[in-house]
DOPAPA-405948 format. One record per residue (C-alpha): x, y, z; residue in one letter. Coordinates in steps of 0.1 Angstrom, whole numbers, plus 2048, in hexadecimal, padded with zeros to 3 digits. Layout:
REM DOPAPA-405948
XYZA/...
REM end
This chain:
REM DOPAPA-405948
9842B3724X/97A2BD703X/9592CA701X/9412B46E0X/9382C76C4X/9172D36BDX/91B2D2695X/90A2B7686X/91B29A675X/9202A264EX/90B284646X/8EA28F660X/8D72AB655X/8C42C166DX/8A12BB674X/89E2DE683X/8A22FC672X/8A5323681X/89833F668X/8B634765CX/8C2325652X/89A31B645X/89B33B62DX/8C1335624X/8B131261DX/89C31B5FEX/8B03395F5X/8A0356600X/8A636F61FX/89437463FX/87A393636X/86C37B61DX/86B35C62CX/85A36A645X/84237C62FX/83B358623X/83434E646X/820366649X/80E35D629X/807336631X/81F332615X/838322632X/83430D651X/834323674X/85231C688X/8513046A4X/8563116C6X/8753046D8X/87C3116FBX/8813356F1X/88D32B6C8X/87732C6AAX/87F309697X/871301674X/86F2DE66BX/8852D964AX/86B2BD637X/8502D763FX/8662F5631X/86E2E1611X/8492D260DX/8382F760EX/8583025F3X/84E2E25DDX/8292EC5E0X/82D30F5CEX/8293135ADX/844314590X/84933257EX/828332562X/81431F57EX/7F332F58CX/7F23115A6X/7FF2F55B2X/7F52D25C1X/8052CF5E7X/8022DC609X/7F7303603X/7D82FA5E7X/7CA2DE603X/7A82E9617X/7BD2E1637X/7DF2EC62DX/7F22F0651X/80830D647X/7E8326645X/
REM end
């Protein structure tokens, strides 16, 4: 019996994301992503068994929320008093 495939569909994206995939995901490398982590500037993983999972809205939220080039600031998740990346 043939055994199913884990690969998504083409058509579903993943929810979940590991840190090599959520970096990979705004085009960056690991050091800094996690560097960003570490800043607030990115969500914290969510714990899964013994995996680290980022949630892919949250990842792309916390990239929207930082500033252009030129900017000082920027209205979204990271200039909000209860932003839940810090």
């Amino acid at each position: 019996m043939k055994r199913p495939s884990s690969r998504l569909p083409d058509n579903l994206a993943p929810v979940g994301v590991n840190l090599d995939q959520a970096a990979a995901l705004i085009g960056i490398g690991t050091s800094l992503f996690t560097q960003l982590v570490t800043a607030g500037q990115m969500p914290e993983p969510r714990p899964i068994a013994s995996r680290l999972l980022w949630d892919v809205e949250e990842v792309v939220a916390a990239f929207r929320a930082m500033p252009h080039r030129g900017e000082t600031s920027r209205t979204g998740p990271s200039s909000l008093p209860n932003n839940p990346w810090n």
